[in-house]
C-alpha positions as MATLAB code, in Angstrom:
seq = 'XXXXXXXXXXXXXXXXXXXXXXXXXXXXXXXXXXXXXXXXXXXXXXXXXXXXXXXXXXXXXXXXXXXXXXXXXXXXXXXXXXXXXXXXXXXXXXXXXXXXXXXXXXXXXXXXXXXXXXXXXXXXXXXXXXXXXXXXXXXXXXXXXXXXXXXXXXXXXXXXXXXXXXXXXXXXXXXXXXXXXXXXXXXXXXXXXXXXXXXXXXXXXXXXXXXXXXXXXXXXXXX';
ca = [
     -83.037   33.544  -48.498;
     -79.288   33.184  -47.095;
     -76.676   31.300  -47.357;
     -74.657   30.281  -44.732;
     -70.935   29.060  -45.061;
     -70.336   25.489  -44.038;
     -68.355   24.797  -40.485;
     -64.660   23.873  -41.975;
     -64.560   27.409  -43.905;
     -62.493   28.606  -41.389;
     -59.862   25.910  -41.463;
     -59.442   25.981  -45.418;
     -58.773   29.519  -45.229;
     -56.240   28.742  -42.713;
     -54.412   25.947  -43.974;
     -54.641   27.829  -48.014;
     -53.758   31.136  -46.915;
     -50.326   31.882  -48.080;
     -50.768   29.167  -51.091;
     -51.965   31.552  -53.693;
     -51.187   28.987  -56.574;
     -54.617   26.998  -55.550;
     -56.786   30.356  -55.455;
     -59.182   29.071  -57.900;
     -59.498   26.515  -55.654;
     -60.730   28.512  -51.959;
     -64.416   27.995  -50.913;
     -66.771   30.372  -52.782;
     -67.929   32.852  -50.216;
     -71.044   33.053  -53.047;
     -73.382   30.089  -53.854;
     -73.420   31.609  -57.578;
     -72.880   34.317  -60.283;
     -69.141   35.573  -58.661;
     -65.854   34.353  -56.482;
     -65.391   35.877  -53.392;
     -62.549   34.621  -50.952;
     -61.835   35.085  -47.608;
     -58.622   34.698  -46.055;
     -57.652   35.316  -42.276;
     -54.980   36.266  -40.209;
     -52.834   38.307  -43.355;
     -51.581   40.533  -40.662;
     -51.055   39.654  -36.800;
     -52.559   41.392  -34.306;
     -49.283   43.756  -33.429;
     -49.167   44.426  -36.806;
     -52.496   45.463  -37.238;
     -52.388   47.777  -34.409;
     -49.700   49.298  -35.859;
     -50.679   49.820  -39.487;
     -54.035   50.933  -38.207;
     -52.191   54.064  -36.074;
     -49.675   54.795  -39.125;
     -52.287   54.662  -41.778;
     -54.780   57.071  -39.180;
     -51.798   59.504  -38.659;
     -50.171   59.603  -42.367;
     -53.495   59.767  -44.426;
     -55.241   62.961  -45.344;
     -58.664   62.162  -44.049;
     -62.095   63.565  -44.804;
     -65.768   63.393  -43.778;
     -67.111   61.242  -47.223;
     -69.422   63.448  -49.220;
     -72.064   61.744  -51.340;
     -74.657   63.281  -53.779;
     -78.386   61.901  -53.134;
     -81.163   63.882  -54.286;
     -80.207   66.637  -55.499;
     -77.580   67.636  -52.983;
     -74.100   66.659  -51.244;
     -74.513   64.983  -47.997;
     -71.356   64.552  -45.655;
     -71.253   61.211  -43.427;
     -69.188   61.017  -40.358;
     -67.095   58.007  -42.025;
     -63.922   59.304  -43.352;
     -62.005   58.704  -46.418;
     -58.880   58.562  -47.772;
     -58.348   58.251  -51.611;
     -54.892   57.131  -52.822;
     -53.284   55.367  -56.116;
     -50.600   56.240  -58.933;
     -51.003   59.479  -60.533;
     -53.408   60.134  -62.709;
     -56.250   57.669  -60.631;
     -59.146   59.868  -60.144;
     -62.415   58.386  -59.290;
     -66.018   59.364  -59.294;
     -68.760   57.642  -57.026;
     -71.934   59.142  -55.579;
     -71.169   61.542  -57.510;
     -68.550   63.569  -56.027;
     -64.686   62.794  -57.896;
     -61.620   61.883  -55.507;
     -57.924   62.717  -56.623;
     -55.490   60.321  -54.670;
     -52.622   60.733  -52.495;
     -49.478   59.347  -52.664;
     -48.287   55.951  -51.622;
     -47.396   56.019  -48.501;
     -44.727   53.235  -46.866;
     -47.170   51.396  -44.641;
     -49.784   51.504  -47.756;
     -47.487   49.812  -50.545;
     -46.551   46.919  -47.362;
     -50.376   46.431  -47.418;
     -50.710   46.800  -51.307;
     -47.871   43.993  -51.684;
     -49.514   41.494  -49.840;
     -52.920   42.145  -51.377;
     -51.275   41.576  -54.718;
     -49.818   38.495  -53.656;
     -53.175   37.145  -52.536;
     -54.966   38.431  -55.808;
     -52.524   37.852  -57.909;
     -53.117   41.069  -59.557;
     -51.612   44.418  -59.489;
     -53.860   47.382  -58.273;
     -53.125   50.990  -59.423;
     -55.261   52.443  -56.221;
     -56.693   52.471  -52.628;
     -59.927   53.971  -51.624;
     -59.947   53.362  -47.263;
     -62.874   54.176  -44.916;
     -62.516   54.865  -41.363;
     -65.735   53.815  -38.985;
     -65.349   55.661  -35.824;
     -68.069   53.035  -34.175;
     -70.250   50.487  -35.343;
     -73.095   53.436  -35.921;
     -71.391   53.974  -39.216;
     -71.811   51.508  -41.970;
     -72.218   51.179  -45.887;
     -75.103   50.969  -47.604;
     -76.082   48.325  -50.377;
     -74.220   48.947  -53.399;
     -72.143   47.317  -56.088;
     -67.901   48.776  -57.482;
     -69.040   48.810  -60.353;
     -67.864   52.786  -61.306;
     -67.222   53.508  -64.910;
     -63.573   54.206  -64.226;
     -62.897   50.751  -62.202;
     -61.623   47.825  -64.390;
     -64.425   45.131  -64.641;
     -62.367   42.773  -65.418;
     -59.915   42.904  -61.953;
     -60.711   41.566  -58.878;
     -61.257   44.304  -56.028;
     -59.710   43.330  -52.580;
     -59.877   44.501  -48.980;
     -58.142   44.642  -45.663;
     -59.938   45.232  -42.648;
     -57.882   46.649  -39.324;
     -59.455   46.810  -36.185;
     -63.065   45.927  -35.074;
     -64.791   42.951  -36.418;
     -67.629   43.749  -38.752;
     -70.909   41.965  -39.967;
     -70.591   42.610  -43.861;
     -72.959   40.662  -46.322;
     -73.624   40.239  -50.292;
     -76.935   40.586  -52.133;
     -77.960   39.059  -55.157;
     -79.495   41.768  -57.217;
     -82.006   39.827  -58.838;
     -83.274   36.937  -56.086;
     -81.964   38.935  -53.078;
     -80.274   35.903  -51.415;
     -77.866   37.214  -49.039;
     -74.725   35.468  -48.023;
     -73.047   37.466  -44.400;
     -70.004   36.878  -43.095;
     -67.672   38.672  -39.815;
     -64.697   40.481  -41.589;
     -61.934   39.762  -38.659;
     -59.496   42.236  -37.549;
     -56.041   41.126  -40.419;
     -58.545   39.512  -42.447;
     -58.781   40.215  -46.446;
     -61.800   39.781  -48.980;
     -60.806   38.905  -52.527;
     -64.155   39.661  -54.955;
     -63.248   38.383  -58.309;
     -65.335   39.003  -62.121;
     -68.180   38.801  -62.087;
     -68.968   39.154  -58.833;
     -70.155   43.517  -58.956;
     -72.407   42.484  -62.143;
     -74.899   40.230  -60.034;
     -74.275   41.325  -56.258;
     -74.448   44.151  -53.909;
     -72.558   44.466  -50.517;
     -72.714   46.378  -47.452;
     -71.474   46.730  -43.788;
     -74.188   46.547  -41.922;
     -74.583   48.579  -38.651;
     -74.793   47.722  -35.326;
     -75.750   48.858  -31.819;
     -73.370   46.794  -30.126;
     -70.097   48.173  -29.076;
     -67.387   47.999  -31.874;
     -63.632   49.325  -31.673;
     -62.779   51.686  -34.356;
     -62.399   49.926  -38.099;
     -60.326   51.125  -41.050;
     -60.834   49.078  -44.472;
     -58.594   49.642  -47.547;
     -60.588   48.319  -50.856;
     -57.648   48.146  -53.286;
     -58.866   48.242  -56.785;
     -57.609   49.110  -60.790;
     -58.642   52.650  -62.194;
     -59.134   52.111  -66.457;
     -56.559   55.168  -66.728;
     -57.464   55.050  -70.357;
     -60.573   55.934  -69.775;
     -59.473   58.872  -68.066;
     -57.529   60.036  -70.992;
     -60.001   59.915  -73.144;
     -62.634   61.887  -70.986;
];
């Protein structure tokens, strides 16, 4: 089953983008069980372009390792873990320590916040070279992340097909994520749904997406 978002989706995210006091308010990207919303144009095109070069020549980047049976495999999408000290984070079973803020990042992370009206301690980004590379079905729903914060991305550069999964019905709801676009995925929205970026033979620029999120740092004092 699928649900697909009515025609004037588009112009309520246009005419509520900046008015973050009527969040609440946005059309559902989800028929149930979560709040996702989708706002475009956060970043102009200029803009984009240059965020995307500054955050591809002042990040640390690295092949993303991930441990399925039994050993570590090592995908040709790259990664780049940052957030305040202290934010390490665990998924597929391999742990990430961040790097630091850098200027371009905490312009990104402010506008994010202002959108979300939440503060995020952390960043983890992905770089698809082409539109090969993708993301599997899964849920943020790590032991160290925060279940009770929203977790919201950016997306710079090509336009991807991404998509949500009910876990229990399988219902799937897809949507484009535009180049300056953000996704805001609000409680309880990782309990009931996977996501994904789904591949695609066609031809696709280069994409980076930053998933801001919160790291529990007092769960990783106590363990």
């Amino acid at each position: 089953m699928k649900f697909v978002l009515p025609s004037p989706y588009i112009k309520i995210m246009q005419t509520q983008l900046f008015d973050t006091t009527q969040t609440d308010s946005l059309l559902n990207v989800l028929p149930k069980d979560g709040r996702v919303n989708y706002f475009l144009g956060i970043f102009d095109e200029a803009s984009c372009a240059d965020l995307f070069n500054k955050l591809r020549a002042s990040l640390r980047w690295q092949p993303d390792q991930v441990y399925l049976f039994g050993k570590i495999i090592t995908t040709k999408r790259e990664v780049a873990w940052v957030g305040d000290m202290g934010c390490s984070y665990t998924y597929s079973g391999v742990q990430k320590h961040p790097q630091a803020w850098t200027p371009e990042l905490l312009l990104i992370k402010c506008k994010i916040e202002s959108l979300a009206q939440f503060e995020f301690n952390s960043c983890l980004l992905n770089y698809y070279h082409s539109g090969s590379e993708g993301m599997g079905w899964h849920s943020d729903d790590e032991i160290e992340l925060d279940s009770k914060a929203p977790i919201a991305s950016l997306s710079l550069g090509g336009v991807r097909k991404f998509a949500f999964k009910h876990k229990v019905d399988k219902m799937t709801a897809p949507l484009f994520l535009e180049n300056g676009s953000a996704l805001i995925m609000h409680p309880p929205t990782q309990k009931y749904w996977n996501h994904g970026l789904l591949k695609t033979k066609l031809i696709v620029a280069p994409r980076i997406n930053l998933t801001f999120r919160k790291i529990n740092l007092g769960y990783e004092i106590a363990n």
